[in-house]
N, C-alpha and C positions, 0 to 999 in steps of 0.2 A: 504494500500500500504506500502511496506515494501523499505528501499533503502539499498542497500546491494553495501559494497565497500570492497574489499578484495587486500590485499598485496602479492605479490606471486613473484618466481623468474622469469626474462625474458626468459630463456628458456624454462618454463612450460607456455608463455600465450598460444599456439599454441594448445596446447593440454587442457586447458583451453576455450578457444573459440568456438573450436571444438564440443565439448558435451553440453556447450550450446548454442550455435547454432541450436542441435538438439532436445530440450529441447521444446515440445509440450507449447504452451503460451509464451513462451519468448520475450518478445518486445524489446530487443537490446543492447546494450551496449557502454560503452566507455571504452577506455584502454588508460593509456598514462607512459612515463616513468617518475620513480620520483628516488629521491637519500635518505638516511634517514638513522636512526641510533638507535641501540637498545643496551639496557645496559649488557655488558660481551659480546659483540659480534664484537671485532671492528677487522679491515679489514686490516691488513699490507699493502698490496697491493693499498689501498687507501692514505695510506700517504704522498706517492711524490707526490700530487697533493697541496698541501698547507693547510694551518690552518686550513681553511672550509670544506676540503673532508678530516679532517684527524677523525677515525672511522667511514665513513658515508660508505655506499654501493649503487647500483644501483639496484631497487626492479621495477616491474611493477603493477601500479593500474588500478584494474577496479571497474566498478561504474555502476551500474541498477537502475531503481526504478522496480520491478513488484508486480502483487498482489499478497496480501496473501495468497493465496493458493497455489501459488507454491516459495515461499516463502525458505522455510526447502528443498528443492528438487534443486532450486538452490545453496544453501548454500553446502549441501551437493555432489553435483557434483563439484566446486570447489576444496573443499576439498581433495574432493578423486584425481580428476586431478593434483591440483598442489602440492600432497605431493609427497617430494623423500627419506623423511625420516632422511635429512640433515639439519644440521642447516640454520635459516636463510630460511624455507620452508613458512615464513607469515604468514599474521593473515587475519580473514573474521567478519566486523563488521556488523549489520544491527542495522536498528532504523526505527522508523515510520515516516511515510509520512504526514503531516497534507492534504497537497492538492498539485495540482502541474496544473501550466497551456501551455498548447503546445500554442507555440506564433504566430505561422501559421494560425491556425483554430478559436483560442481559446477558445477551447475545458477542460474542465477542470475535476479534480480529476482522479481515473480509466478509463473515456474514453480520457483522455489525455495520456495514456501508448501505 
């Protein structure tokens, strides 16, 4: 199991979601909005909010676990959705999963997805 959490602009989740959504195996996802800050990128626009938003910007994350196999397919649909070829278009991390438990059922590793 792979968990895949990628950085992307708020107006690309929509088109983001979208494709996978349609994504054959997909078990689901989470999106939330976050604010953050990357170096030589900082945001004029953010300044008048005080010390704390000063370079930050407003980015949306989203966050999977699925399995390995579609793994590269996800990663890759992201990609390709949330680029616009502008600064500030995010990043897509993944790492392994050691195990994961749904606290419903508890059901655990892959048939926990």
């Amino acid at each position: 199991m792979k968990q895949i959490t990628a950085i992307v602009q708020p107006a690309r989740l929509y088109s983001v979601l979208t494709a996978l959504r349609d994504l054959p195996g997909m078990p689901g996802l989470t999106a939330s909005d976050v604010r953050g800050f990357a170096r030589g990128h900082a945001d004029p626009k953010s300044q008048s909010h005080g010390i704390d938003a000063v370079d930050s910007f407003e980015m949306t994350k989203i966050e999977c676990v699925v399995p390995d196999e579609i793994s590269a397919t996800v990663i890759e649909t992201i990609a390709r959705e949330a680029h616009t070829g502008n600064p500030r278009d995010g990043k897509i991390f993944m790492s392994d999963v050691q195990d994961m438990v749904e606290i419903r059922t508890g059901l655990r590793g892959e048939e926990a997805i």
